[in-house]
C-alpha positions in Angstrom: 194.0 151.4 -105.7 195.1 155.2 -104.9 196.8 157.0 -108.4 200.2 157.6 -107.9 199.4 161.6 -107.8 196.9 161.0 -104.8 199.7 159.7 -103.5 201.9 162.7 -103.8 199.0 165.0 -102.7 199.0 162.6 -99.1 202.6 163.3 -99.3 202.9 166.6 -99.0 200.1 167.1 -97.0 201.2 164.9 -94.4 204.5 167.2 -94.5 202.5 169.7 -93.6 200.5 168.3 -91.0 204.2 167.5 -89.4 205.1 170.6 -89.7 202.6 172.4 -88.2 201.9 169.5 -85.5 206.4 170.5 -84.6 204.9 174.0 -84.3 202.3 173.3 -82.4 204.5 171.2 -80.1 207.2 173.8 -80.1 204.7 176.0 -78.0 203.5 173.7 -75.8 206.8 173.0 -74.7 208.9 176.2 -74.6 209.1 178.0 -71.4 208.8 181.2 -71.4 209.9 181.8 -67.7 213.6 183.0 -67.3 216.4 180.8 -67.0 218.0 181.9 -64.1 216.4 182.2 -60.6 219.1 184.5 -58.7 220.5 187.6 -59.5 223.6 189.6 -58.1 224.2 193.2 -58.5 226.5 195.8 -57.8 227.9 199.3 -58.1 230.8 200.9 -60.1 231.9 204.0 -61.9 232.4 204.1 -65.7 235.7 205.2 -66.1 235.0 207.1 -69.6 232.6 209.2 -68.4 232.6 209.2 -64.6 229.1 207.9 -64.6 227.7 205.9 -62.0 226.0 202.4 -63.1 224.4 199.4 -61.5 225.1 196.0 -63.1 222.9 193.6 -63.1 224.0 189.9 -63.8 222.6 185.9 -63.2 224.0 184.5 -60.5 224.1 180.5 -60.3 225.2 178.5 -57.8 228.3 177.7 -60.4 229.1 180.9 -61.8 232.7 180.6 -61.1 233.0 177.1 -62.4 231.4 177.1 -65.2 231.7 177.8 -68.5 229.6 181.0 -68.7 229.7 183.9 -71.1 226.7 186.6 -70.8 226.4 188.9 -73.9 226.0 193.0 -72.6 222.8 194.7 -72.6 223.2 198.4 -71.8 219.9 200.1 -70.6 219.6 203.5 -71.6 217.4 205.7 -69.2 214.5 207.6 -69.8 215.2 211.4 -69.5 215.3 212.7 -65.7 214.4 208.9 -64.6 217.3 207.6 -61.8 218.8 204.0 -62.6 217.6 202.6 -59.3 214.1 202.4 -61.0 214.9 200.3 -63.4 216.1 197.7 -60.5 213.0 195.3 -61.0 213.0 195.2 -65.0 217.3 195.1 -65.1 216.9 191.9 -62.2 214.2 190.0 -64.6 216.0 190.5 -68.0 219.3 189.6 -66.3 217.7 186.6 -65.4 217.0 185.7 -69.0 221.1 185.1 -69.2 222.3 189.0 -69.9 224.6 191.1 -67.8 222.4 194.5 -68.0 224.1 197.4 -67.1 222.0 200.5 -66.0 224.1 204.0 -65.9 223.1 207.1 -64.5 224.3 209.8 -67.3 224.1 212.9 -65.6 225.4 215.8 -68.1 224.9 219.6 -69.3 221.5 219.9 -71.2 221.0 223.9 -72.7 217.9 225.2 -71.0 217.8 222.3 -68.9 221.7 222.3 -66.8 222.7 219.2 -65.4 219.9 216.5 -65.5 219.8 213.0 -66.0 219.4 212.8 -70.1 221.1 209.6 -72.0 223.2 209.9 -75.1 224.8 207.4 -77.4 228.3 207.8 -76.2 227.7 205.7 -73.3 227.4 202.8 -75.8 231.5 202.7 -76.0 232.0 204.0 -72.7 230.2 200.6 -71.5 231.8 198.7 -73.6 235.5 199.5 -72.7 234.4 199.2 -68.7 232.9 195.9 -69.4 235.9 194.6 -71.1 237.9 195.9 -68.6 235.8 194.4 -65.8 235.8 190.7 -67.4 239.7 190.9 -67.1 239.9 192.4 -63.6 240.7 189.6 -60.9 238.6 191.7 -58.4 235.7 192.3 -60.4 232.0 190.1 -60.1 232.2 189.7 -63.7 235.4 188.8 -64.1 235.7 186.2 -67.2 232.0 185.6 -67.5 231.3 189.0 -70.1 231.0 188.0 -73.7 232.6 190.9 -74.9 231.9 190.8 -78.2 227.9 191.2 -78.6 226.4 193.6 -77.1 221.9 194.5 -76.7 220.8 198.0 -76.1 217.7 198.5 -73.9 215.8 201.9 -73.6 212.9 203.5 -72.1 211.5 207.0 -73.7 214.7 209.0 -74.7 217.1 206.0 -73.9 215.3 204.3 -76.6 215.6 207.2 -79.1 219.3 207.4 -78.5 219.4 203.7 -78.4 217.5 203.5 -82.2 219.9 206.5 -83.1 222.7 204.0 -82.6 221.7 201.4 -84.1 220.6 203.5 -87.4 224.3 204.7 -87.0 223.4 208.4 -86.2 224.1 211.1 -84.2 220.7 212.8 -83.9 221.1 216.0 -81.7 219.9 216.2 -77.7 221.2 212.3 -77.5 224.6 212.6 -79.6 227.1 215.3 -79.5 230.0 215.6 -81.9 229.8 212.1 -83.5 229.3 208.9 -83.4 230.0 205.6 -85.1 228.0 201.9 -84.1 230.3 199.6 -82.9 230.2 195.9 -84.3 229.2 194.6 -81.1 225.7 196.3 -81.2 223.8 193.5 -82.5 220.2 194.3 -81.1 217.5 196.3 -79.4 214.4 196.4 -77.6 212.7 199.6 -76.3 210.0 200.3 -74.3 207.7 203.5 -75.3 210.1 204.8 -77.8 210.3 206.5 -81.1 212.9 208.4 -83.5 211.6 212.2 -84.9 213.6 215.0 -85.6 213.5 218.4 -84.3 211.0 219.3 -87.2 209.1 216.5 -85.5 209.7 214.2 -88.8 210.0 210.8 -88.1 214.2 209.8 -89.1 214.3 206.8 -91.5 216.3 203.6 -89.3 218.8 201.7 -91.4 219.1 198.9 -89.3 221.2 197.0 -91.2 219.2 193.9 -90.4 220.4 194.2 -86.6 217.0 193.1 -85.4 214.9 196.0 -83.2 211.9 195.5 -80.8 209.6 198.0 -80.4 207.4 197.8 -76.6 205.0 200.1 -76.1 202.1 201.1 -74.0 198.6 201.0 -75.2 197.8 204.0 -73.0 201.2 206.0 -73.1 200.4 209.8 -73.5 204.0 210.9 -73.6 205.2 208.4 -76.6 202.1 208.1 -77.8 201.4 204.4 -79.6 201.0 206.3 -83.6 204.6 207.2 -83.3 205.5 204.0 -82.1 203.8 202.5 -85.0 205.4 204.9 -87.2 208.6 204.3 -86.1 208.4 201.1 -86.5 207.2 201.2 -90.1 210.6 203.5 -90.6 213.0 200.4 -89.4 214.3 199.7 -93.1 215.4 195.4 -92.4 213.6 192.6 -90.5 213.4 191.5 -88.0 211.1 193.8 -85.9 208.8 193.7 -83.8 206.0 196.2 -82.5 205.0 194.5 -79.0 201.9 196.5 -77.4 201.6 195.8 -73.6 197.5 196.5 -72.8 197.0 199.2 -70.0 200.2 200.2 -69.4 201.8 204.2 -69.7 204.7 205.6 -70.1 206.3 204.3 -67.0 205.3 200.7 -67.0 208.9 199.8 -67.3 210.0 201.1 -64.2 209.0 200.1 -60.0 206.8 202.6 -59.6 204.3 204.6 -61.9 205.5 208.3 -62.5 208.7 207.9 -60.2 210.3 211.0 -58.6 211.9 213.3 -60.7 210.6 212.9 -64.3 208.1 214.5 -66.3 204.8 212.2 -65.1 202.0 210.7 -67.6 198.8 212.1 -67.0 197.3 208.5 -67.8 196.5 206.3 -64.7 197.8 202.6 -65.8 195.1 199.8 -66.2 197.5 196.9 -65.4 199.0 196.7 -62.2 202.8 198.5 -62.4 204.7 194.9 -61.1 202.5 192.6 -63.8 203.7 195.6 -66.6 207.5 195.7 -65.7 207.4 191.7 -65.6 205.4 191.5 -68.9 208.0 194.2 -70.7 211.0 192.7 -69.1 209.9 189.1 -70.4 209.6 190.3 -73.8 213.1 192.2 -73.8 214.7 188.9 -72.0 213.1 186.7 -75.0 213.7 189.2 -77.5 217.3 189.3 -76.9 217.8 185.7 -76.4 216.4 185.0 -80.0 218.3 188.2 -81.2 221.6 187.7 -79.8 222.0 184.3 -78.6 219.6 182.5 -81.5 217.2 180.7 -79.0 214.8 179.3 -81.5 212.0 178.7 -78.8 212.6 182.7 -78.2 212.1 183.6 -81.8 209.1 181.1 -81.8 207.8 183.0 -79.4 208.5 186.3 -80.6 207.6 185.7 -83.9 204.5 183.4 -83.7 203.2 181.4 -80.7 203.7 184.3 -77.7 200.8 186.6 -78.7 198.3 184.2 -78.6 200.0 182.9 -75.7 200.3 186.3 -73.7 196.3 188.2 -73.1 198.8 191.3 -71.9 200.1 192.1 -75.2 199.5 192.0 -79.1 201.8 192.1 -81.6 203.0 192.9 -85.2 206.5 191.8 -86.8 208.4 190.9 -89.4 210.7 188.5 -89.6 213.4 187.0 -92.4 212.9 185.4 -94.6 212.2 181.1 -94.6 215.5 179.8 -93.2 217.6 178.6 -95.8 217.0 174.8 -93.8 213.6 174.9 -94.1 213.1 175.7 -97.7 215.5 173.2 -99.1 213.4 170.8 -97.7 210.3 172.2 -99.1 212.0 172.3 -101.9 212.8 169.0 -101.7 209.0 167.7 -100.8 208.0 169.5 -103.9 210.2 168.1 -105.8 209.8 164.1 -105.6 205.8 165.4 -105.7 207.0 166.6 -108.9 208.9 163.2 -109.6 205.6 161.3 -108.3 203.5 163.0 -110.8 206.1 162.8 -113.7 205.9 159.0 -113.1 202.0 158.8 -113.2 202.4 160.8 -116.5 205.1 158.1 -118.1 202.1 155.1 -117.3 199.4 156.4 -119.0 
């Protein structure tokens, strides 16, 4: 006849087994793919700042019937890169259930005049227009925006201003005068990215636990994939996430490698430029949805199954800690082990 504390050990390793065997499921099961299969765009001005922006959002066949509210993700551009690149990746993460709006912020640079160059002002700028546009009778979005969380995206400089933000800075070139993060910003996700000064020190990112993604190209020579990593090791709270995509540059994020107008990357891509934007675009839609809207099967994937999954990409992270959940009932198994083997004591 099994002892009482052979019994206990069973019981917690079957626990285990179950646990991992609900993981293992988890994977199987989740779909990666997005969850919308059409997307509508448009136009507008941004009334702040007289910018130009293209809005991105899903478009189902009951959009106006039902009950849907799309968190913001503002894409901030890469320096001297137009908005209309970023058509492709905007379309896909829109598709993940995000109304992503892509400005053009054309503005006064010294040495440079008037270029295309991103700054963190935008951030509030988009977020009165949106709010604005959801209660606008005329408008696409009107009463689907959920006004009050809001993702930053970024590519190259976008993605410094956008880190900037969210570590509650105004770091010079992509701030001027001041700035101060709204309490909508509640994630971010760049794509070949990092955060120095003009010293070229890296800045320290007090997140304050708003949880940052980190995409970068394994054969980027203008952000080059050290500064990403030390970057990342600068973001002060989990979760974060350093997700390299293999073979791509500096411009895998946008439609076409080294697009008109900005400063090109030297280094030819080894992964075909539409498998890159769809790989980066998939992690920023899943990113956000486990960010913003708490998709488990997103943070799953984010956080444990995708890199296996995924031969494009590897990836480091750090996550919060064990859910409050799921160690009171490890806490629990533990303890009728310990009430098991407290009883086996008594009998002898």
């Amino acid at each position: 006849m099994a002892s009482l504390k052979t019994f206990s050990l069973v019981y917690v390793g079957v626990a285990l087994i179950v646990w991992g065997t609900e993981k293992m499921a988890s994977a199987a099961t989740f779909n990666d793919t997005p969850l919308f299969n059409d997307v509508a765009s448009y136009t507008t001005t941004i009334s702040a700042n007289n910018n130009l922006a293209d809005i991105y959002f899903p478009n189902p066949k009951d959009l106006k019937t039902g009950k849907y509210s799309f968190p913001i993700a503002l894409l901030l551009q890469g320096a001297l890169v137009d908005k209309s690149y970023y058509s492709n990746y905007a379309s896909i993460v829109a598709r993940y259930g995000f109304i992503v709006v892509v400005p053009n912020s054309e503005r006064l640079v010294p040495q440079f005049g008037k270029v295309l160059a991103p700054q963190t002002s935008q951030i509030n700028a988009v977020l009165t227009q949106l709010l604005a546009e959801n209660s606008n009778f005329t408008s696409p979005l009107r009463g689907i925006v959920n006004t009050q969380k809001l993702a930053l995206l970024g590519h190259s400089l976008g993605g410094a201003a956008g880190l900037s933000a969210i570590a509650n800075l105004c770091v010079p070139i992509v701030c001027e005068g001041s700035f101060s993060r709204p309490k909508e910003l509640v994630a971010g996700a760049f794509f070949g990215a990092n955060l120095r000064d003009e010293n070229d020190e890296f800045i320290p990112i007090n997140n304050s636990g708003i949880p940052i993604a980190l995409l970068q190209g394994t054969v980027d020579s203008r952000a080059l994939p050290s500064r990403a990593q030390a970057t990342y090791d600068n973001i002060k709270d989990a979760p974060k996430a350093l997700i390299s995509i293999l073979g791509a540059n500096h411009f895998g994020i946008t439609n076409t490698n080294n697009p008109l107008g900005a400063v090109p990357d030297p280094n030819n891509p080894t992964i075909e430029q539409n498998v890159a934007v769809e790989t980066i675009a998939r992690w920023s839609g899943l990113f956000l949805r486990a960010s913003v809207l708490n998709d488990k099967g997103a943070v799953d994937y984010i956080y444990s199954t995708g890199d296996a999954l995924d031969p494009k990409v590897t990836v480091i992270s750090q996550t919060k800690p064990i859910p409050e959940a799921s160690l009171t009932l490890g806490l629990m198994l533990l303890g009728a082990s310990s009430v098991v083997l407290g009883m086996k004591k008594k009998t002898q």
